[in-house]
C-alpha positions in Angstrom: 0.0 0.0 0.0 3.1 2.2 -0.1 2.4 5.5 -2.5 -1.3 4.8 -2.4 -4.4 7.6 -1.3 -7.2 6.5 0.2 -10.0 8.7 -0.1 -8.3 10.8 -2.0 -6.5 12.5 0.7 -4.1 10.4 2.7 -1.2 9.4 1.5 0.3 6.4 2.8 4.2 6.8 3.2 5.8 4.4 5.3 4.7 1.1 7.4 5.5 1.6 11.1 3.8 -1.8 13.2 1.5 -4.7 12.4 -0.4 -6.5 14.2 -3.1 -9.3 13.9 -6.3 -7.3 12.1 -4.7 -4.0 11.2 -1.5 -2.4 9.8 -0.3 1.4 11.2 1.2 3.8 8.6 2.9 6.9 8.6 1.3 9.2 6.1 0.3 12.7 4.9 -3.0 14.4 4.6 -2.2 16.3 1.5 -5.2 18.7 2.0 -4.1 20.3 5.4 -0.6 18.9 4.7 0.2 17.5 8.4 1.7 14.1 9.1 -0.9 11.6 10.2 -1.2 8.0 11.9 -2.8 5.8 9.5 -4.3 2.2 11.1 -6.1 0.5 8.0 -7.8 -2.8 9.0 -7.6 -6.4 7.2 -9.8 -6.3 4.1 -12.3 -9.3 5.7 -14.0 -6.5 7.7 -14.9 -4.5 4.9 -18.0 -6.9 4.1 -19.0 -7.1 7.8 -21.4 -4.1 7.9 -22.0 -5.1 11.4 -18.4 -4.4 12.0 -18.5 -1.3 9.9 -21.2 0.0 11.8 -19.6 -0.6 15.2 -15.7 1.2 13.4 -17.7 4.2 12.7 -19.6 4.9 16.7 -16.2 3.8 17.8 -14.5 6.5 15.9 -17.0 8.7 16.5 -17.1 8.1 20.5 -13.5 8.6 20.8 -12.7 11.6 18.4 -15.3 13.4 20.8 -12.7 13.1 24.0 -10.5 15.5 25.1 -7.3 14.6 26.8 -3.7 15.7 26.4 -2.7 12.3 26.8 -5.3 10.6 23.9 -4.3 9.9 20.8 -6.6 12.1 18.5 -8.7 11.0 16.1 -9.3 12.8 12.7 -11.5 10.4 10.6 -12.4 7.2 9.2 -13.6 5.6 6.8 -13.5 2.5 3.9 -11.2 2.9 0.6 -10.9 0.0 -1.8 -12.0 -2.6 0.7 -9.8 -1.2 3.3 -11.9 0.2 6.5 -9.0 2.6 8.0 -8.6 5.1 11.0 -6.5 8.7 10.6 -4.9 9.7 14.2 -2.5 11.9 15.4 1.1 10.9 14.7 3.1 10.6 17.9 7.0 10.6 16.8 8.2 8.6 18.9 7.4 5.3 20.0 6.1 2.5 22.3 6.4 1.7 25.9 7.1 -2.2 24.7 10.4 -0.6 22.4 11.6 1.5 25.6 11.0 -1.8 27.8 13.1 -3.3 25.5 15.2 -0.8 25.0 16.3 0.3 29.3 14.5 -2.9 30.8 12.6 -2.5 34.4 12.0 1.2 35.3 12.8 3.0 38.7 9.5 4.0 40.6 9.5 7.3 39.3 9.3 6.6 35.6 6.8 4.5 36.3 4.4 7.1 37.9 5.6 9.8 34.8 4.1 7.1 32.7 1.0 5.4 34.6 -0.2 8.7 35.6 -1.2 10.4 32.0 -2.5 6.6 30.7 -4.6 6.6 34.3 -5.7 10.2 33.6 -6.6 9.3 29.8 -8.8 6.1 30.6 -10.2 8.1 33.2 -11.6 10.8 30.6 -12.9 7.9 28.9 -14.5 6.1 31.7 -15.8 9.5 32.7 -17.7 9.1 29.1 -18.6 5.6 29.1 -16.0 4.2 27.4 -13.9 1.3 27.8 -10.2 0.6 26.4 -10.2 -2.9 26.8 -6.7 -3.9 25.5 -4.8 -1.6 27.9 -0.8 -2.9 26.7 2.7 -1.4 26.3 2.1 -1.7 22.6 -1.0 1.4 23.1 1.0 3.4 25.2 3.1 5.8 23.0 5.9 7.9 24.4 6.9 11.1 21.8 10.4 12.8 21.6 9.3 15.5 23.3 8.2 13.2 27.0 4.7 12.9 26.0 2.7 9.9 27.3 -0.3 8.8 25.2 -2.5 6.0 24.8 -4.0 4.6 21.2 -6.6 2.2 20.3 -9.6 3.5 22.3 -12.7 1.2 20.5 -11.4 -1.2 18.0 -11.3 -4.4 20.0 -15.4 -3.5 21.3 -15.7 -2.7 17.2 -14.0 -6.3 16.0 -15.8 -8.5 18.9 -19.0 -7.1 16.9 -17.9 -8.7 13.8 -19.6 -11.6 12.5 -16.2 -12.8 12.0 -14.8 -13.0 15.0 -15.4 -16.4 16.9 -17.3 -16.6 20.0 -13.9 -19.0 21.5 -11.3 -16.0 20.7 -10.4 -14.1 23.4 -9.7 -10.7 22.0 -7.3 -8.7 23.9 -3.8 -9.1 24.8 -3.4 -12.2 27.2 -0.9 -10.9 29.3 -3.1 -8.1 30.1 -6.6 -9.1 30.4 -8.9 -9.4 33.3 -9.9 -12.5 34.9 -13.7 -11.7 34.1 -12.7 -10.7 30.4 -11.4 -14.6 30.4 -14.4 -16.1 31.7 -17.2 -14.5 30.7 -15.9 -11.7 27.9 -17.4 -8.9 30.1 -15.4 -5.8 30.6 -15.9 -2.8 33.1 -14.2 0.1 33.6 -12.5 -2.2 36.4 -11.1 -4.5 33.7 -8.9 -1.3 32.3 -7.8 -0.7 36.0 -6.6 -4.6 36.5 -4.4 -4.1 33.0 -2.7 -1.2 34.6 -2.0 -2.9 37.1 -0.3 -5.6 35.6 1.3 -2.9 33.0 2.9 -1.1 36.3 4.0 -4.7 37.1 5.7 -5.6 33.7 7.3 -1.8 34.2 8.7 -2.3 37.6 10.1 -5.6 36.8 10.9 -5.5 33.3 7.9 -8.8 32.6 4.4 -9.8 33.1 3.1 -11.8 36.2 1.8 -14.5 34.4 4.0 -16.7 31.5 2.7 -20.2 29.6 3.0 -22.2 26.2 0.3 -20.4 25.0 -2.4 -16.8 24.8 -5.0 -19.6 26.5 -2.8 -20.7 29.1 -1.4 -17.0 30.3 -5.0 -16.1 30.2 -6.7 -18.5 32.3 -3.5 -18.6 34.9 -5.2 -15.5 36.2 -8.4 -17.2 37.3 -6.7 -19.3 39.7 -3.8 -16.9 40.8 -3.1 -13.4 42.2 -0.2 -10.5 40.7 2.3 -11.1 43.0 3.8 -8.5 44.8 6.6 -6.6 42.0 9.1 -6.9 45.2 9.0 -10.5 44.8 10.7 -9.9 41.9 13.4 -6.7 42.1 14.3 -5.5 45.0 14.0 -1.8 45.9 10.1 -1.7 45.0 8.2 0.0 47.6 5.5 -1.5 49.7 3.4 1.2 48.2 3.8 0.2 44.7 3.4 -3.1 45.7 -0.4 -2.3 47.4 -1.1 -0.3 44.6 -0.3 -3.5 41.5 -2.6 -5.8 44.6 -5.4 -4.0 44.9 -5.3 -3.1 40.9 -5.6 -6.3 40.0 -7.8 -8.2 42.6 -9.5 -11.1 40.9 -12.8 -10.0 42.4 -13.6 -6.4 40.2 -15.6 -4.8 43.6 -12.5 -5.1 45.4 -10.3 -2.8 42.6 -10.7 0.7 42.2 -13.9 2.0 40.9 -12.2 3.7 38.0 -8.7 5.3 36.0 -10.0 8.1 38.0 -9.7 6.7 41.5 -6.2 4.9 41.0 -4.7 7.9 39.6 -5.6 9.9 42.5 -4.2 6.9 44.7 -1.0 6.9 42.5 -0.6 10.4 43.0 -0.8 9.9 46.9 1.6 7.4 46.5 4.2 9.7 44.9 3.5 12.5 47.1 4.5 10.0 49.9 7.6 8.4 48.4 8.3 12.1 47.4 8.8 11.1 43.7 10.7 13.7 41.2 9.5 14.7 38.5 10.5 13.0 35.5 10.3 13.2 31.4 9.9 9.9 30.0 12.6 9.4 27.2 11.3 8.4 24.1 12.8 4.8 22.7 15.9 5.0 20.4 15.3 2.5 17.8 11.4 3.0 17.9 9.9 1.5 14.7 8.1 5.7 14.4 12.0 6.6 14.1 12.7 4.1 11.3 9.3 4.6 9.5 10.3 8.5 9.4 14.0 7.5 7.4 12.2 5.5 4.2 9.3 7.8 3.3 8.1 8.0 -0.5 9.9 10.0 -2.2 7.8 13.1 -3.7 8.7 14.5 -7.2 10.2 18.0 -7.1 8.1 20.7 -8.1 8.3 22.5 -11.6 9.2 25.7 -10.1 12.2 24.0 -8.4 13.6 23.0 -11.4 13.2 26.3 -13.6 16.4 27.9 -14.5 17.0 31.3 -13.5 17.7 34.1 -15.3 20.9 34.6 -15.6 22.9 38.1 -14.1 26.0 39.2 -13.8 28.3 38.0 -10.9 30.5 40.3 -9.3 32.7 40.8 -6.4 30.4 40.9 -3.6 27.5 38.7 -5.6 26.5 36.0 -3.3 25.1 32.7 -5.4 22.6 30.1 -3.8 21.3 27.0 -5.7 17.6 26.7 -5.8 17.5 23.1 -4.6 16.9 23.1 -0.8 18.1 19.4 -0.4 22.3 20.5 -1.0 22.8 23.9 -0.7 25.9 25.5 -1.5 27.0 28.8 -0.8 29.6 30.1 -3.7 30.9 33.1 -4.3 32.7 34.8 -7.7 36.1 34.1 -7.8 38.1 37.4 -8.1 42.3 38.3 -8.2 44.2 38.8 -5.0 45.5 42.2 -4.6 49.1 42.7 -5.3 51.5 43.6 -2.8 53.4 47.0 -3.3 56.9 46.7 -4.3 59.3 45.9 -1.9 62.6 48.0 -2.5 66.1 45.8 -3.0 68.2 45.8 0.2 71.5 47.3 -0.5 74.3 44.9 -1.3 76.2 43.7 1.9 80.0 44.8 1.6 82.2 41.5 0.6 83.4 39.9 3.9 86.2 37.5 3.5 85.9 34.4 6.0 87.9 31.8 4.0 88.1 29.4 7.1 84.8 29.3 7.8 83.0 28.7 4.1 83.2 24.8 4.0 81.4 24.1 7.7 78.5 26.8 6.5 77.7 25.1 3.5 77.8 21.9 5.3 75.8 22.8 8.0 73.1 24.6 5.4 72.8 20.9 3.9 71.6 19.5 7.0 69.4 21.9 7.6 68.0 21.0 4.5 67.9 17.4 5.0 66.3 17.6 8.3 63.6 19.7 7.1 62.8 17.3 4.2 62.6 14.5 6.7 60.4 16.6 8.9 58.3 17.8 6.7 58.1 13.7 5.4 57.4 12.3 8.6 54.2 14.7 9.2 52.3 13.9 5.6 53.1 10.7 6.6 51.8 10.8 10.3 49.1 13.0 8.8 48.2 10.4 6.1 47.9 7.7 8.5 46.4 9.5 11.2 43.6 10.7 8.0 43.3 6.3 7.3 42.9 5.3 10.5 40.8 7.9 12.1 38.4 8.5 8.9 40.0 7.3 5.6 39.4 3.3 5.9 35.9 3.7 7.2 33.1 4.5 4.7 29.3 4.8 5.7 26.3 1.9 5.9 24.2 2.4 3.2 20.7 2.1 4.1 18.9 -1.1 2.1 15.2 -1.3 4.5 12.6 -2.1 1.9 14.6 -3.2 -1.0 14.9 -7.2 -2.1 18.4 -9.6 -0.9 20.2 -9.2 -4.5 19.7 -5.6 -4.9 20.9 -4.5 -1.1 24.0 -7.4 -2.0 24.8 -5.1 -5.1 24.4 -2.1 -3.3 26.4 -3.2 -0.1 29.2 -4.0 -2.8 29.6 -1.0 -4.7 29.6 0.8 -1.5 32.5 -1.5 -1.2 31.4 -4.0 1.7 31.4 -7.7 1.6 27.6 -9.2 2.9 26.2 -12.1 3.9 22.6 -12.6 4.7 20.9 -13.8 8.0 17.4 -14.2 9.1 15.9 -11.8 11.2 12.3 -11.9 12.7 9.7 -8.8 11.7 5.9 -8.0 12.4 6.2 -5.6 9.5 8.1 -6.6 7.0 6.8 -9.4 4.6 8.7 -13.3 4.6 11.5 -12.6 2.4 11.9 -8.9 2.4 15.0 -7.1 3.6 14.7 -5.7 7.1 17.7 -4.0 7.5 21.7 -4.5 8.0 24.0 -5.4 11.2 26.1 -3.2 11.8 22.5 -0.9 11.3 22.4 2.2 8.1 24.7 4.7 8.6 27.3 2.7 11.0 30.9 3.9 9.9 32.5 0.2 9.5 36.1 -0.2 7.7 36.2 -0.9 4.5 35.7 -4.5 3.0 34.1 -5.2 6.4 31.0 -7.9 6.2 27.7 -6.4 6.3 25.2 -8.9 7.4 21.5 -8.0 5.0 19.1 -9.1 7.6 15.9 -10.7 5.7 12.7 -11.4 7.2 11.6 -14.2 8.4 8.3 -13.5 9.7 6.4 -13.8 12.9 9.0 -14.1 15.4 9.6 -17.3 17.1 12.2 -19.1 19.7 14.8 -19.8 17.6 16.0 -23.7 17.4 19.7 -24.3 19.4 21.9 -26.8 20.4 22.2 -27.0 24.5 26.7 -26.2 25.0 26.2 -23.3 22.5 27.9 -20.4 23.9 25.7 -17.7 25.4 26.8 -14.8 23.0 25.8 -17.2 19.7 22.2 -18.2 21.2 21.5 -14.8 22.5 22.3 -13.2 18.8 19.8 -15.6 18.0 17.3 -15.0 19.8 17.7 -11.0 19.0 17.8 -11.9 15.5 14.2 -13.1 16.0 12.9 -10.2 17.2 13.0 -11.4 21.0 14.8 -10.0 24.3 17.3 -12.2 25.5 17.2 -12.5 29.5 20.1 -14.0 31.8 18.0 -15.9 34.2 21.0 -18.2 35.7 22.0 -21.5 35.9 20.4 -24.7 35.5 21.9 -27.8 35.8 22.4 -29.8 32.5 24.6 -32.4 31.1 25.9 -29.1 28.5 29.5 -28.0 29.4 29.1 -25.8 32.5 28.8 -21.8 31.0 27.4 -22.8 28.1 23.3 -22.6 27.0 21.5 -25.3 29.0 18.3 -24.3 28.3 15.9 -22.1 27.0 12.2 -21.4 28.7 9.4 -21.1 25.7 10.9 -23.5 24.0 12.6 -23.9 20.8 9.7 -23.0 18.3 7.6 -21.2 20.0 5.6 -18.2 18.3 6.0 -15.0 20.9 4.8 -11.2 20.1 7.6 -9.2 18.7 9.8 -8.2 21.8 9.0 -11.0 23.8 11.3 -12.4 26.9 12.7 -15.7 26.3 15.0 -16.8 29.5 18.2 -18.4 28.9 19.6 -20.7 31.2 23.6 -21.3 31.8 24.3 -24.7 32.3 25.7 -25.5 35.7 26.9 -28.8 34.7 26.1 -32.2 35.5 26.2 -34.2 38.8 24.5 -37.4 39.9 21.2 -37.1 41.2 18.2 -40.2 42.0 14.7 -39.7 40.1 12.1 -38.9 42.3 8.8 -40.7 42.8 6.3 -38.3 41.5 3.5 -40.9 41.2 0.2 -39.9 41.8 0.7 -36.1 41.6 -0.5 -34.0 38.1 1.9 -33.3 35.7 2.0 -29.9 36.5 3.2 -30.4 40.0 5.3 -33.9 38.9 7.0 -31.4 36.2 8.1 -29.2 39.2 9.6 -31.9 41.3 11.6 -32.8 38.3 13.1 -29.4 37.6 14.2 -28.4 41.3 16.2 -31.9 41.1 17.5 -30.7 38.3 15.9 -33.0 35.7 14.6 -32.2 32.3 10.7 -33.1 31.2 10.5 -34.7 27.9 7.7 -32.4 25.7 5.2 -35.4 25.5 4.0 -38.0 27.6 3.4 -41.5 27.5 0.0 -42.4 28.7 -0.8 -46.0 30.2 -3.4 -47.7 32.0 -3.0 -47.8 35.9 -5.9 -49.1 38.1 -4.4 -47.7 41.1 -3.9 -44.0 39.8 -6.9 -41.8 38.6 -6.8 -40.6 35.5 -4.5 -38.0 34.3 -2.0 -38.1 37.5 1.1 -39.7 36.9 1.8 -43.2 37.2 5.1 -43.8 36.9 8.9 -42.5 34.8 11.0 -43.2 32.6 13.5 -44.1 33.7 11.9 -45.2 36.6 12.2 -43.6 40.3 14.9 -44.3 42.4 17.4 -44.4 39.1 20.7 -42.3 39.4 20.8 -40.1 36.5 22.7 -37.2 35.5 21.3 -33.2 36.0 19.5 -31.9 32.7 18.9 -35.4 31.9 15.1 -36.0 30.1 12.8 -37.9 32.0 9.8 -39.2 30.7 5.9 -39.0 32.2 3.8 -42.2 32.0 0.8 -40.8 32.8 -2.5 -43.1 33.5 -5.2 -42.9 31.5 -7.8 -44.8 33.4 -11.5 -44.5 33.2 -13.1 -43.8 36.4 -16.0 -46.2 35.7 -19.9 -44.0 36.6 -22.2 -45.5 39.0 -25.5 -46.7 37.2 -27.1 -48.7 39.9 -30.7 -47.7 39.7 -30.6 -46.4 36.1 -32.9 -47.8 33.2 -30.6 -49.7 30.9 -30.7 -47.1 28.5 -29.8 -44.4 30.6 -26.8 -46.9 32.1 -25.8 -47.6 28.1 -26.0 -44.1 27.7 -23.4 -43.0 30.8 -21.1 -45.7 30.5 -20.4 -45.6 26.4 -20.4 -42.0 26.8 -16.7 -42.7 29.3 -15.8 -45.0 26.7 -16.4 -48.2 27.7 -18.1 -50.9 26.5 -21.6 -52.5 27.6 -22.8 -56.0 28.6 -26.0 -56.9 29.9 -27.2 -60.0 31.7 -31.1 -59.6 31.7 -32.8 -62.0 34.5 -35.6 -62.1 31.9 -35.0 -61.8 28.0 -36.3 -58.2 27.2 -33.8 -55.1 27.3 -36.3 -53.3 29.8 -35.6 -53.2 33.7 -33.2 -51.8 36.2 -29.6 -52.2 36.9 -29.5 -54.0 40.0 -25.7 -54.4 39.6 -22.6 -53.8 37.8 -19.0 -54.6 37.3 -16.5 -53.3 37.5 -18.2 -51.3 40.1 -19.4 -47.3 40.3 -15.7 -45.3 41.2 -13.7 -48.5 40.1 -10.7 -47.2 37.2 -11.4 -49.2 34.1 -9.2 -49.4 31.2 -10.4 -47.2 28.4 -12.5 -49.3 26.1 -12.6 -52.2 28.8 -16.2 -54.0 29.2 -18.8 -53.2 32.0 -21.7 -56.2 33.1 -25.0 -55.4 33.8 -26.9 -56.7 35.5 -30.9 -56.3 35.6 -34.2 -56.6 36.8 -37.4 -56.5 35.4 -38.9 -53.5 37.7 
């Protein structure tokens, strides 16, 4: 969509994030000629009318609230298939890229940020509105310390959709509400409980709650409180840690009522602590920043490119070029004035020093000499002095956007050797180049390699080899558009130093700037396999790990009669074995039926019950018609079967 209008009047100029309905551009709204946010949503809204209904009250709703610290809205509407949204461009960027960028923040950049978002979804609770998807990504922090918050509507706008499934959970999972999870219903306390766990992820540099999967992180929340952020980093007040508790209560009546309410608490807070004031720097490598350096290029106007008349130059004419982009300043050349003449000195009168003739011209020579090698040695010091500090070292070239072969042609007649390597992006399509390493505009020597990083799409945990060194795995794990975290050692049968393990797992789709926790091996020592039998393999998974044993990804299942189905029945290898730390152990968990009581049932009803468990039915009728009551069975109501196994009837006539 780069170069393309849309209605006529936005330009599109540059792609800054995507996400998983929508795509945000930089643009231009040639008709007032200001910069603009452009969001334009996946084309299989545009014949939802239900949706398209629900965009334009959204738009509507929020464009009529006034806050310092909203992101404005300036229109809406649908262009070749394409519903979109114009906002206010915030240069800058996101709270997620300065997370990434500084990792956890000190108290008082946490209030210089939670206090505008608090006072901005106050506004809007003040109106009615809720966020609903309250995240780092929607919090946007401008180069000149802004705070602002984006996104007011458009998850309330796509859960209207006939579209959207009634099983997806829309909204961030990290963030949502335990009520949001169960039920879908959101309150004005749902936005306070995603503060809460943003001023968490702030404070410690990650969120409270991390699983396999969006479902798992979401539901964690149903059975489990925030912890306290001191649990995590030390040096967080008690304050701060009251503040994230009551926040994010699982029970909404015991949060605060509203933004409102909170940010009056959080202002009490700082007022207490005595908390400076602070301006929030904006991120560094923000993706706003790198949008801004590849915008279309616009052609020059006629009038730039007229010739001017031309007039004569004199002296103290002063010429400027007409094109803005490389001025020059030149000025007529003109001859030096010439010095008056100097009169002759008078001839010396002839002195005769015979003697001393020889040793003067002698000495004269040397002076000569040693002025040459002088003047040699400081071009030479001068030259290399010029190589080192600037001559051998040319300039990146910037290749963002362009395909693999043409930024390899261009890298090389800039004079660097490249090589490519994959790189994870949210923005850029599979294939595309994302940028270089060392970045555009690095000063590198020349004939250095330039790495042309290509895209490799969603970002994932990147696949390793447990005794990689640290410094390869971490690269990595950058390279995928993921945060590398030190979390310690583990033990593990890799050489002690090296990667041991990594926690998602290898393969594992994250958001872009996701944590993934590397592990150092600790090395191996001999340790005996627990007996985890009978417990879930949730809590058998967490024996295993503080031994210092490994949990094989899958499971075995197999039929135990003395263990209830899905607890674990025994290992492999088995408990009591010696084994080595970071070994894999395997689960054998039991998959036995817990057979239903049907005493008293018709047979039908008893068919029914026990073929719905998956087992299999036999009757033994005291009279030879199928109608009666099951007077007994066996195995008997409570008993663990194995699946499939056969339950006998048997029944009476009454």
């Amino acid at each position: 969509m780069i170069g393309q209008m849309l209605d006529g009047r936005y330009r599109i100029d540059a792609p800054i994030a995507r996400g998983g309905m929508s795509m945000v551009f930089r643009g231009v709204d040639t008709r007032l000629d200001r910069p603009v946010a452009i969001k334009v949503m996946d084309p299989k809204f545009s014949g939802d009318p239900q949706f398209l209904t629900r965009f334009e009250l959204e738009a509507r709703s929020v464009a009529k609230l006034k806050d310092p610290s909203l992101v404005s809205v300036y229109d809406q509407g649908v262009d070749g298939g394409s519903p979109f949204l114009i906002m206010e461009l915030v240069e800058g960027g996101t709270l997620r890229e300065l997370l990434r960028e500084r990792g956890p923040m000190p108290p008082h950049a946490v209030r210089a940020v939670a206090e505008p978002v608090l006072r901005a979804l106050g506004a809007a609770h003040a109106s009615g509105l809720v966020h609903r998807d309250v995240k780092p990504e929607n919090v946007l922090i401008s180069d000149s310390g802004e705070v602002k918050i984006a996104d007011f509507g458009l998850v309330r706008a796509v859960a209207g959709s006939n579209l959207t499934s009634s099983s997806v959970i829309l909204g961030t999972a990290a963030y949502l509400s335990p009520e949001q999870v169960s039920a879908g219903n959101s309150d004005s306390r749902s936005d306070v409980y995603a503060v809460g766990v943003l001023i968490f992820e702030m404070l410690t540099g990650r969120t409270p709650f991390i699983g396999d999967t969006p479902l798992s992180i979401a539901y964690q929340r149903m059975e489990n409180d925030v912890p306290a952020p001191s649990e995590l980093i030390d040096g967080v007040p008690a304050q701060f840690d009251e503040l994230v508790t009551r926040a994010t209560a699982r029970e909404p009546a015991h949060r605060f009522a509203d933004a409102t309410a909170m940010a009056t608490e959080l202002h009490r807070v700082a007022i207490e602590l005595g908390l400076p004031d602070y301006r929030v720097p904006a991120p560094s490598e923000s993706a706003e920043h790198l949008s801004a350096r590849y915008r279309v290029a616009q052609p020059v106007p006629e009038a730039a490119t007229a010739v001017a008349p031309a007039r004569p130059v004199t002296a103290s004419t002063t010429r400027i070029p007409a094109e803005p982009s490389h001025t020059k300043v030149m000025t007529a050349p003109h001859p030096a004035p010439q010095p008056p003449p100097v009169p002759a000195p008078a001839a010396p009168s002839p002195q005769h020093h015979p003697e001393f003739i020889p040793d003067r011209a002698k000495s004269r020579q040397r002076i000569v000499i040693w002025s040459a090698v002088v003047v040699v040695l400081a071009l030479l010091l001068g030259l290399g002095g010029w190589w080192l500090g600037v001559g051998r070292y040319s300039s990146v070239p910037s290749i963002a956007g362009m395909s693999s072969e043409r930024a390899a042609v261009v890298l090389k007649n800039a004079g660097f050797a490249t090589t490519l390597r994959d790189k994870a992006s949210d923005m850029i399509p599979v294939g595309g180049v994302v940028g270089t390493d060392p970045s555009a505009g690095a000063r590198v020597p020349h004939g250095s390699t330039v790495a042309v990083l290509v895209s490799s799409g969603k970002p994932k945990v990147p696949a390793y080899r447990p005794g990689q060194d640290v410094e390869t795995v971490n690269r990595l794990i950058r390279d995928a558009g993921l945060v590398p975290v030190d979390s310690g050692e583990k033990p593990s049968t890799a050489a002690k130093g090296s990667v041991g393990v990594l926690e998602p797992a290898a393969g594992t789709v994250l958001p872009t700037g996701a944590q993934v926790r590397v592990y150092r091996s600790s090395g191996s020592q001999p340790v005996t396999v627990p007996d985890v039998s009978g417990k879930t393999v949730e809590e058998a998974k967490a024996v295993l790990r503080q031994t210092g044993l490994t949990v094989a990804t899958s499971h075995r299942d197999e039929f135990d009669q003395q263990v209830p189905a899905g607890q674990v029945a025994a290992t492999e290898p088995a408990a009591g074995t010696r084994s080595l730390t970071g070994s894999a152990v395997t689960l054998v968990v039991s998959n036995a039926v817990q057979v239903p009581d049907v005493s008293g049932l018709s047979v039908k009803q008893a068919r029914n019950r026990l073929e719905g468990a998956g087992l299999k039915v036999q009757v033994n009728h005291i009279f030879s018609n199928d109608h009666g009551t099951v007077w007994a069975q066996s195995p008997g109501g409570g008993a663990n079967a194995a699946p499939g196994s056969t339950v006998t009837l048997t029944v009476l006539p009454f």
